[in-house]
TORPA-656105 format. One record per residue (C-alpha): x, y negated, z. Coordinates in steps of 0.1 Angstrom, whole numbers, plus 5000, padded with zeros to 4 digits. Each point is the difference from the previous one (the first is absolute). Layout:
! residues N
XYZ
...
***
This chain:
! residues 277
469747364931
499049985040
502050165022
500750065038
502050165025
500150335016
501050045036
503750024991
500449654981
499850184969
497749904971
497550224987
501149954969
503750065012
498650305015
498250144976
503350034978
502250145026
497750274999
500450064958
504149975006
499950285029
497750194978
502649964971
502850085025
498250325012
499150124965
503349934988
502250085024
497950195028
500649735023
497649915030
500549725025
498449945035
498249705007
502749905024
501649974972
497749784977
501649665010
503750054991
498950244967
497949624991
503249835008
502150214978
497450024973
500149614998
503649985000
499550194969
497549804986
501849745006
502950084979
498550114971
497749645002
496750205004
497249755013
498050285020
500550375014
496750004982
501949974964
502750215012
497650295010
499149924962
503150044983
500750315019
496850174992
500649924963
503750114998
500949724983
503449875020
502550275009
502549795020
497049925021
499150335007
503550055012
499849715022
497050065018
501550435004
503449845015
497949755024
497750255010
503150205013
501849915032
503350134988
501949885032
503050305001
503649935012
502550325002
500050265031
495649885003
498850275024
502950195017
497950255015
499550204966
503149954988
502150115026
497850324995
501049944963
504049995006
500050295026
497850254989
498649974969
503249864980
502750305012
497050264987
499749874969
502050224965
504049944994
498249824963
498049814982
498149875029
496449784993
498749755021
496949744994
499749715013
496150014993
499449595011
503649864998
499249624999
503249844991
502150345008
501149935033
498350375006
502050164974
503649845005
499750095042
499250364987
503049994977
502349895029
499250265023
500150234979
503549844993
500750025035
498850375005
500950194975
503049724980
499949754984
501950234968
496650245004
497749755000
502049844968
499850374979
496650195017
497649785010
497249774980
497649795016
496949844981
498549685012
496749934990
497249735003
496949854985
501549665000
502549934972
501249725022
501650175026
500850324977
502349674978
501449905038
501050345006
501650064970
502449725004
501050225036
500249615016
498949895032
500049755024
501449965037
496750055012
499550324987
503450175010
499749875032
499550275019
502350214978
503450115021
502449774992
503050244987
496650154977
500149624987
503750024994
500050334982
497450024977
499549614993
502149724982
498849635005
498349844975
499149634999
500149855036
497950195023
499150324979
501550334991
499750254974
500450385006
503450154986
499750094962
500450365011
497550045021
497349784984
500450254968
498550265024
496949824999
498049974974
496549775004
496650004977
496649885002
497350255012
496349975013
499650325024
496449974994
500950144965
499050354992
503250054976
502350095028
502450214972
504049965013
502550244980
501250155033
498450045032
501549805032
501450115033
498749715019
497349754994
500049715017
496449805001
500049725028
498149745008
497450054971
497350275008
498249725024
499249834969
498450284985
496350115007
499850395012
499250134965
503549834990
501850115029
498950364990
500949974965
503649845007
500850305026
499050254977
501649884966
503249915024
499850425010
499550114966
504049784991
501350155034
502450294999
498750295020
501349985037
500749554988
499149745018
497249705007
501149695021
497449755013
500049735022
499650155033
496949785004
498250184968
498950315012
498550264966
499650285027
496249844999
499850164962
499350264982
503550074989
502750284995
502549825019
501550175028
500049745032
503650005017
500149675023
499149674997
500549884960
501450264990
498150324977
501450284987
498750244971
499950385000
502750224991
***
């Protein structure tokens, strides 16, 4: 079959299937990309080709379509998401977090999502401040934190609570020395204690099954909404209400902005939402 290429150095061809795979992405998942973005999705779709010794993105558009290779649909989920997190990401909300939001919060049984935890570097800095705050005894007895994400890849990563230099980096030190062990030569894993706070599953918050057995305090949902079209966006701020304790909490980045729609949230600075009492 001819082909040529387009102004970018891409096939048509190559094109062409880019096009099914970020159709499959947005009707599984309710992503949407930019088309600054179209070169490095390519590149991470090929890596994934690549690996699972597909000759085209052509045949991989294929196989997703026909639902026929599960691991490969988990591939092309966990490259389509940047999931670069590291501990204490965006001080700015949590400082608001640790001084106002945390001291309000019940005696018990306090709920937290980590709505797009990646690997649970989200979760585990939530887990030490509230350590921090309120003690690390507290936070051992009255507080549960659920980590979730689409990809099973990074929900397995998290799981293990083990991480590497580069992503405690910016982590004070004496938080390294007392809620970490080493493990292996230039990683560390969270104290047992702590990491049983946490608990991590796979979720797709395009889903319209948003059922929890308790409501949370706080939701946390970073970094994700840009992915989402406006219909999504709406729908994830509105199931996230519905699973928010009255007078709770949403946390964005402070770059996401859901002032813009149609939502019950109440607006209280930059990132961060609070629902109605």
């Amino acid at each position: 079959m001819m082909w040529h290429q387009n102004i970018l150095g891409v096939s048509v061809l190559e094109d062409e299937a880019y096009q099914r795979i970020l159709n499959w992405l947005y009707d599984r998942c309710g992503m949407s990309y930019p088309e600054n973005k179209k070169n490095l999705l390519i590149q991470h779709m090929q890596r994934v080709r690549k690996s699972f010794n597909i000759p085209s993105l052509a045949t991989m558009a294929d196989k997703l379509e026909l639902n026929c290779n599960h691991d490969l649909q988990l591939a092309v989920v966990h490259a389509a998401t940047t999931n670069h997190t590291y501990f204490f990401r965006e001080p700015l909300v949590l400082e608001y977090f640790k001084n106002t939001i945390l001291p309000a919060l019940p005696e018990k049984g306090v709920r937290i999502w980590s709505a797009a935890a990646s690997s649970g570097d989200e979760a585990f800095t939530l887990a030490i401040i509230a350590a921090e705050v309120r003690g690390y005894f507290w936070a051992k007895q009255n507080l549960e934190i659920l980590g979730t994400d689409i990809s099973q890849v990074v929900i397995a990563a998290a799981q293990t609570g083990v991480y590497s230099e580069a992503q405690v980096d910016k982590m004070p030190k004496e938080f390294l020395e007392r809620y970490f062990v080493t493990f292996g030569k230039g990683h560390f894993r969270v104290q047992d204690d702590l990491r049983h706070v946490c608990k991590f599953h796979t979720f797709n918050l395009k889903s319209e099954d948003y059922f929890f057995p308790k409501l949370f305090h706080v939701v946390f949902c970073r970094n994700v909404l840009y992915y989402f079209d406006r219909a999504h966006q709406q729908h994830v701020v509105d199931a996230i209400y519905k699973v928010t304790e009255p007078g709770g909490y949403l946390v964005t980045c402070v770059t996401m902005s859901v002032r813009d729609l149609d939502s019950r949230w109440i607006h209280v600075e930059n990132g961060i939402y609070q629902k109605a009492t």
